[in-house]
C-alpha positions in Angstrom: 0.0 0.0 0.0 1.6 3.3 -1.0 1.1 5.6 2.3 2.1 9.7 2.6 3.9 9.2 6.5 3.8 12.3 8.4 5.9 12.1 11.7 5.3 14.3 14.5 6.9 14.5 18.0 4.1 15.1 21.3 4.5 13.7 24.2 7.0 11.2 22.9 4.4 9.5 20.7 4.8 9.4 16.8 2.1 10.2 14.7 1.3 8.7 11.3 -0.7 9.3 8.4 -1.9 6.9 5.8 -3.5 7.3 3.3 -6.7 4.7 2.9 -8.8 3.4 0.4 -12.5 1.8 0.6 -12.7 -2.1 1.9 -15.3 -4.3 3.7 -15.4 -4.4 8.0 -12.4 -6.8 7.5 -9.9 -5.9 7.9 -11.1 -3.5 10.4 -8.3 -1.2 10.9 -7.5 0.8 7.4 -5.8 3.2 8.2 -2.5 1.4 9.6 -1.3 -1.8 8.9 -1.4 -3.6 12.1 -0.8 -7.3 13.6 -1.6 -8.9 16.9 -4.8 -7.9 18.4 -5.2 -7.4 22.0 -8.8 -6.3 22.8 -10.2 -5.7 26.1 -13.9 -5.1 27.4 -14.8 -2.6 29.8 -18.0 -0.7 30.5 -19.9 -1.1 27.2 -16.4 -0.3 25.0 -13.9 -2.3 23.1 -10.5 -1.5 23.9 -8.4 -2.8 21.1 -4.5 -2.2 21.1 -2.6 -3.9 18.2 1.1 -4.0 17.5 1.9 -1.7 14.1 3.9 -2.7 10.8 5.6 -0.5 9.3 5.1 0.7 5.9 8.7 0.1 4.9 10.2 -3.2 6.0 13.2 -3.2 7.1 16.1 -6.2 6.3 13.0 -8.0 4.8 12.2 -8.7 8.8 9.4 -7.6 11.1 9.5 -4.2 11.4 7.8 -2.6 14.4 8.1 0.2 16.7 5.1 1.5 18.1 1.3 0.5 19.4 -2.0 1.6 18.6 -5.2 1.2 19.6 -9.1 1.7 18.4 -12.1 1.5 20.6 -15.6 0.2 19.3 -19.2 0.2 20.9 -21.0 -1.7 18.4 -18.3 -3.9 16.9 -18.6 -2.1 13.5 -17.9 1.8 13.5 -14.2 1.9 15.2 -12.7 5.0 16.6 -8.7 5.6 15.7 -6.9 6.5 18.6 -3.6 6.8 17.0 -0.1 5.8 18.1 -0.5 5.4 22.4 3.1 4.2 23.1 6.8 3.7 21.3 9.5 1.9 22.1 10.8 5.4 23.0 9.1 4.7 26.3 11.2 1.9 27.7 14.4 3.8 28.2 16.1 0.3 29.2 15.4 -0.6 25.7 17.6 1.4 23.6 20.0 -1.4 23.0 18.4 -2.5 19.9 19.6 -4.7 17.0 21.7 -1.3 15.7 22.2 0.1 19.7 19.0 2.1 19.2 15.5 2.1 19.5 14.8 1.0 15.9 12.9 -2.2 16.0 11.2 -4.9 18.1 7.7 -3.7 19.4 5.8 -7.1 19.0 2.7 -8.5 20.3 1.2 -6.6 23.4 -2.1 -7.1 25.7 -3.4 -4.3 27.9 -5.9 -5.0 30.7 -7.4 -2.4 33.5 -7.0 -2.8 37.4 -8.3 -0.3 39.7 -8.6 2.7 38.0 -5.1 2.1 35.8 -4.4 0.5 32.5 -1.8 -1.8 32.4 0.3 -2.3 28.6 2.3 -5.7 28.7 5.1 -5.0 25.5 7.3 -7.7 24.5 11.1 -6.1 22.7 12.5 -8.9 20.6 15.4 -9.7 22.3 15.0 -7.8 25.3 12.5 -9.0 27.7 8.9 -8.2 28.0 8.4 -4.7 30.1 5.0 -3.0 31.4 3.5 0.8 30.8 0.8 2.3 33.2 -1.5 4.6 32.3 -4.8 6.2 34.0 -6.2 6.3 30.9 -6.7 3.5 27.8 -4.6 6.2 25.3 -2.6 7.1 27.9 0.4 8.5 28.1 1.6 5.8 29.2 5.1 5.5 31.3 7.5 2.6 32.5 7.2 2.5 36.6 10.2 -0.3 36.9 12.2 1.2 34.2 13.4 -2.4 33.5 11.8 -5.7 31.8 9.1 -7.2 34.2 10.4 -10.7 32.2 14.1 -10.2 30.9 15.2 -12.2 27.9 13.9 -13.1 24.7 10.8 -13.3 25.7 7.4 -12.4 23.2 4.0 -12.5 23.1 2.7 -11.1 26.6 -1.1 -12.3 27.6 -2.7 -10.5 30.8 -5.5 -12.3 32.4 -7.7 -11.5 36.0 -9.2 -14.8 37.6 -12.3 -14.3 39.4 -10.5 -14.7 42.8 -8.3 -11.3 42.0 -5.2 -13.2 40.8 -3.9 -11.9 38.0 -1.2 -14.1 35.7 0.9 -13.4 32.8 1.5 -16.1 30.0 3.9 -15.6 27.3 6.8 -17.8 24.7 7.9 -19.2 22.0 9.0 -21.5 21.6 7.5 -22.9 24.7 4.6 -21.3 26.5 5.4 -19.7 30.1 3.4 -18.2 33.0 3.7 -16.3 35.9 1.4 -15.1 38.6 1.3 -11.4 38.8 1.4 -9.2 42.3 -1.8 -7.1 43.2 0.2 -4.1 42.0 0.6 -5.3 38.1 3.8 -4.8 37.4 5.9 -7.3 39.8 5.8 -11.1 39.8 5.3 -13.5 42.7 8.6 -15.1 43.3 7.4 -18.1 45.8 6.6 -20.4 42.5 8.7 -21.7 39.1 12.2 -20.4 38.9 12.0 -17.0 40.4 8.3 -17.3 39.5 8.5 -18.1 35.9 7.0 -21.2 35.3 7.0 -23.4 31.9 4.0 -25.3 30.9 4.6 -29.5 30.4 4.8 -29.1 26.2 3.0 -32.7 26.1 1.9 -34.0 23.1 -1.6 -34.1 25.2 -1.6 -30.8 25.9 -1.1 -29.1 22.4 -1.5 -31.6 20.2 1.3 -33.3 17.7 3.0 -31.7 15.6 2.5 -32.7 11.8 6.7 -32.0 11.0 9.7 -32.9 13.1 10.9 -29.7 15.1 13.6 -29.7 17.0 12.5 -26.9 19.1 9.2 -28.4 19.5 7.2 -31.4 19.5 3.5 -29.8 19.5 1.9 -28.0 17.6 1.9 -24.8 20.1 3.9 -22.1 18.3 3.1 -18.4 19.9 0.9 -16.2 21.0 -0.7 -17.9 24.2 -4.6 -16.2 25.3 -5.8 -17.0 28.3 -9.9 -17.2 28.3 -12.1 -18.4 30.8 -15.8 -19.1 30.0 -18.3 -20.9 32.3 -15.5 -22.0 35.0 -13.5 -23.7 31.8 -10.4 -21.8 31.1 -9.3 -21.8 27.4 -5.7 -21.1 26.5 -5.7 -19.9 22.6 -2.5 -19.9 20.6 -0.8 -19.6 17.5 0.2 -23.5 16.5 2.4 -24.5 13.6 4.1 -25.5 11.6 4.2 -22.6 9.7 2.4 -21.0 8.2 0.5 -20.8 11.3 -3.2 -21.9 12.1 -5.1 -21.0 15.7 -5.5 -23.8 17.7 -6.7 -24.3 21.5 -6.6 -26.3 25.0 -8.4 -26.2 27.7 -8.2 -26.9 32.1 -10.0 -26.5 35.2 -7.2 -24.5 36.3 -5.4 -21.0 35.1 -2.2 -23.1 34.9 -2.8 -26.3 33.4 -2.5 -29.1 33.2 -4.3 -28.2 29.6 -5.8 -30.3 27.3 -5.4 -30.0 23.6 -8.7 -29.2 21.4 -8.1 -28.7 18.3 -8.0 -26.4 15.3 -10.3 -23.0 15.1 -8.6 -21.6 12.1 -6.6 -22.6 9.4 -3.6 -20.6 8.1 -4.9 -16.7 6.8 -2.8 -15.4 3.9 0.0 -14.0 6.6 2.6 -16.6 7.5 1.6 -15.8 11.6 -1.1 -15.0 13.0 -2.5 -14.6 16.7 -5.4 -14.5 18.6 -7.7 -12.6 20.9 -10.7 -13.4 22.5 -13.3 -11.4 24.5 -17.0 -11.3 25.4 -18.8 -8.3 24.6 -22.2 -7.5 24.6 -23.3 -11.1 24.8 -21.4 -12.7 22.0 -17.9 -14.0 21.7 -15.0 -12.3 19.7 -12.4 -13.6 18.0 -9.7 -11.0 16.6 -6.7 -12.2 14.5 -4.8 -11.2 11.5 -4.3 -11.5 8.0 -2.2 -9.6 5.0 -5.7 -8.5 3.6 -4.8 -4.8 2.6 -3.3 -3.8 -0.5 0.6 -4.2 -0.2 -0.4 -7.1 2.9 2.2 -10.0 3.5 4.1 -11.4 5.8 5.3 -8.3 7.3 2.7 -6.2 6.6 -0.5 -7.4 8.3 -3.7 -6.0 8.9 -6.1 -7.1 12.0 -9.5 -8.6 11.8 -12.8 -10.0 13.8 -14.7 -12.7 13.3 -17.7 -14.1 15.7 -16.7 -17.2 18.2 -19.3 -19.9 18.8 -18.7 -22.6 21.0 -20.4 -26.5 21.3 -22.7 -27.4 24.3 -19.5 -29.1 25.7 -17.4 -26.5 25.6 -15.6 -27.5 22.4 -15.1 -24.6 20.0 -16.0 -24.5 17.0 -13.8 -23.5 13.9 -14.2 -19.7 12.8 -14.1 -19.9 8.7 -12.7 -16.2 8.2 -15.3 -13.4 6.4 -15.1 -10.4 4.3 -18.2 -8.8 6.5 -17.2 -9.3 9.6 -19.5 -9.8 12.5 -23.2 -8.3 13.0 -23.4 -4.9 14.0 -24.3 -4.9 17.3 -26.2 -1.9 18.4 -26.6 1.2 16.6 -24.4 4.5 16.8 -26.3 7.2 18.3 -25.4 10.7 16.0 -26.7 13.1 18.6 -23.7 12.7 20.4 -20.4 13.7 19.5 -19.0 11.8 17.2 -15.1 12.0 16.6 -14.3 12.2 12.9 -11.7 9.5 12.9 -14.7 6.9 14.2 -15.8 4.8 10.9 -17.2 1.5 9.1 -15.0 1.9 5.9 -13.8 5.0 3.9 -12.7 6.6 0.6 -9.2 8.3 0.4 -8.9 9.9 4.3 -6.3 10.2 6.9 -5.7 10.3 9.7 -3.0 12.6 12.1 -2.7 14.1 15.5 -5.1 16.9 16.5 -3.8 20.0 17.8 -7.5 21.3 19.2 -8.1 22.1 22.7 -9.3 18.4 23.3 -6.2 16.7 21.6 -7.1 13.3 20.0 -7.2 12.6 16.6 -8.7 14.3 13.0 -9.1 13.5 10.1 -6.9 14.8 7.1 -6.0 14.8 3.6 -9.1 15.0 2.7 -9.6 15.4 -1.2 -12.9 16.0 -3.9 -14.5 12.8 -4.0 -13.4 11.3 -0.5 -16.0 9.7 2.1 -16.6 8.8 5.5 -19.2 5.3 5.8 -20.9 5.1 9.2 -23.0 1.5 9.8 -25.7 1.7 11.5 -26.9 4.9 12.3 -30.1 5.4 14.5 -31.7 8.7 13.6 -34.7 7.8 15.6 -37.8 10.0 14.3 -35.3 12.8 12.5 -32.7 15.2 12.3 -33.3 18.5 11.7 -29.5 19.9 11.8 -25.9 18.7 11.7 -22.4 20.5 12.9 -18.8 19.7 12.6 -15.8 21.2 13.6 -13.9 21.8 10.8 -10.1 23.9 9.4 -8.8 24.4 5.8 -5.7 26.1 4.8 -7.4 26.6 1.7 -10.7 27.4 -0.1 -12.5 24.8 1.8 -15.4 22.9 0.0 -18.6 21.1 1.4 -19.8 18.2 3.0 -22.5 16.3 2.0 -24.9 13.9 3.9 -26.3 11.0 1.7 -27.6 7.6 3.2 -27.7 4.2 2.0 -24.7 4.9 -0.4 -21.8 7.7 -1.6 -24.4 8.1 -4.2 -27.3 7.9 -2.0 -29.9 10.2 -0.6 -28.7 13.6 -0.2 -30.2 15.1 3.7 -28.1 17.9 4.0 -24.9 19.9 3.0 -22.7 22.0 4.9 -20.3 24.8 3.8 -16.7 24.5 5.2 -14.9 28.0 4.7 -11.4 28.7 4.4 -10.0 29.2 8.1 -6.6 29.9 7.8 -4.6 26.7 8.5 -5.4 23.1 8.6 -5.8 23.1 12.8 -7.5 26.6 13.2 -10.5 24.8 14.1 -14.5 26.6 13.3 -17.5 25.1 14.0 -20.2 24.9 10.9 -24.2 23.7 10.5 -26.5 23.2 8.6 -30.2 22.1 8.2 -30.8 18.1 7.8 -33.7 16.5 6.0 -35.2 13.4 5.3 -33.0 12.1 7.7 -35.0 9.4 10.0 -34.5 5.8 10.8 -31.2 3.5 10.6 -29.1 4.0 8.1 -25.9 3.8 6.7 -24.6 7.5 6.6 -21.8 8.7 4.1 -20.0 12.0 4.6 -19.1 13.0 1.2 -16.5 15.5 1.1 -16.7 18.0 -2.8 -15.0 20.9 -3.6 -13.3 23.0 -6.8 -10.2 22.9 -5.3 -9.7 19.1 -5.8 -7.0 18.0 -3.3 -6.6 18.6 0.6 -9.9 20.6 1.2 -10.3 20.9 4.9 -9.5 18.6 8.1 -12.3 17.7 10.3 -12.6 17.1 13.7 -15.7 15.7 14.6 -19.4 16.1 14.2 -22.9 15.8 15.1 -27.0 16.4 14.4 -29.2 17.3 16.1 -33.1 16.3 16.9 
């Protein structure tokens, strides 16, 4: 995918913009290439971090440096929260493979514990370290300054047991655990080796392996998720040989002994992939990745959903990957704020750091012709106006409200004038009509000047 980057310096987080063309729910993050997904469930919202490849790979290797994340409330329209933390972060990890910083941000998991979010980061090569935050975009900040598991060490999984006992798994190739202290980011010593435990890799536990390994005899590979789901605990992982498929086992206890199931995907059109699994809003989620955007391979991956449905024993059952993705699942209310970087799909937008009073995100780049697709829009009996904060540098242009389609029913078009630079931000309206229902909703961005019309920040109707 050819991309315009854009790197910015705030708050020691890098910023960048990429341009995006129009694609069903899956992959559902367009905007960055990204790998490993990590969501989390709290309070009606779902948190999903991912790991980020870059755009230009590097010695024909993974090239990674930074984690992002995107929030949804309806498992459909996802809100782009941008870059949250860097390697730049872990100050003990500027030993890299060139004595820097350059590389090695792999697979994380975030999870929330009293009021603080908790990022689990795994540095190839150097150990697996912890960020706190207060909130879910942070800024996040290193409170060891050290790796909470030193050594080469990947693919962190955070999980809370009912009975407060949080424990860390993690490895390849052999899958490790640890039980974490109340305070998140220190390990209970009085078990394993210093508290690092690894599993039994029995045949029974993983399944065999289909080629002889010398590393390994199963067919566990990366990537461990811990689960639990009606007092059965499920530990999901990537399983090999390569390229890799999802597999799963399951115990009565956080820590085994496990019991190998069996296959939930087969190999996706990336040589890796990885799971996450949540609950959320009474269904069952399972995220991994593929190489589905233009450009996609091996090193440039791009993160999808699927639904999970499991047997009346317990068994799960395998997840053939779609183009659709999973059922919308509630409706996006448009009489609330709606941040502009929140969408289904889109046509030709971007996305950068926003230098308004309420920081975030906006969208950017925006050209004659572009679109923003919302699913699922609940207009209830009517709308009768719309506003959006908006900025151009140039002559501006207009926005226009059509439903159903980029083509569709036209309810409304708002002027955006020329404000003097791309973040001296103006708030515009106009009237709505014909609006009513659920729709679709397409913001359809015209204007005479062709390319990079305005930026917008977010917007809104009204009743």
């Amino acid at each position: 995918m050819e991309a315009k980057k854009v790197l910015v310096a705030a708050s020691a987080v890098w910023s960048v913009v990429f341009a995006v063309n129009c694609y069903a729910d899956n992959p559902i993050i367009q905007n960055f290439y990204s790998a490993d997904p990590a969501p989390f469930v709290k309070d009606g919202v779902c948190y999903l971090y991912t790991s980020h490849d870059e755009d230009v790979t590097e010695r024909n290797f993974f090239t990674m440096k930074n984690w992002l994340l995107y929030t949804s409330t309806d498992m459909a329209n996802w809100t782009d929260h941008g870059i949250v933390a860097t390697l730049y972060d872990f100050e003990w990890a500027k030993n890299g493979w060139g004595g820097g910083y350059e590389n090695g941000g792999w697979a994380p998991q975030a999870i929330e514990r009293n009021g603080k979010w908790y990022l689990y980061c795994p540095l190839q090569g150097r150990g697996i370290g912890v960020l706190v935050a207060d909130n879910p975009a942070g800024p996040f900040h290193d409170p060891i300054g050290k790796p909470l598991v030193a050594g080469d060490h990947i693919d962190p999984s955070v999980f809370i047991d009912d009975d407060g006992q949080a424990y860390l798994y993690w490895g390849n190739p052999k899958c490790w655990y640890a039980k974490l202290n109340e305070d998140m980011i220190s390990i209970d010593t009085t078990i394993g080796d210093k508290g690092l435990v690894v599993l039994d890799m029995s045949i029974e536990e993983f399944g065999k392996r289909t080629v002889e390994d010398e590393k390994r005899a199963t067919t566990y590979e990366e990537g461990p998720w811990l689960y639990k789901r009606n007092n059965l605990y499920y530990l999901f992982f990537a399983g090999g040989p390569i390229s890799e498929h999802l597999g799963y086992s399951t115990s009565k206890s956080p820590v085994g002994p496990w019991k190998y199931g069996n296959v939930i995907m087969k190999p996706q059109s990336a040589f890796t992939i990885h799971p996450g699994v949540v609950d959320f809003k009474g269904k069952t989620y399972l995220f991994y990745h593929n190489a589905g955007l233009p450009g996609g391979g091996g090193f440039k991956r791009s993160v999808c959903v699927d639904e999970l449905v499991f047997n009346a024993d317990g068994s799960v059952k395998e997840v053939v990957p779609t183009k659709e993705g999973p059922k919308q699942v509630g409706f996006l209310n448009p009489y609330e704020t709606v941040q502009a970087e929140t969408m289904f799909n889109n046509g030709g937008v971007e996305t950068e750091i926003c230098y308004d009073e309420n920081g975030g995100m906006n969208v950017c780049d925006i050209d004659n012709g572009d679109f923003i697709q919302l699913k699922g829009v609940d207009f209830g009996a009517g709308a009768s106006s719309f506003e959006a904060r908006v900025a151009s540098y140039k002559s501006g242009g207009k926005i226009e409200l059509r439903l159903g389609s980029k083509d569709g029913k036209l309810v409304g078009t708002c002027v955006v004038p020329h404000t003097q630079g791309w973040q001296k931000w103006k708030t515009v309206s106009c009237t709505v009509e014909g609006a009513t229902g659920v729709n679709d909703l397409f913001l359809v961005f015209v204007g005479d000047n062709g390319i990079d019309l305005m930026t917008l920040n977010w917007w809104k109707f009204k009743k």
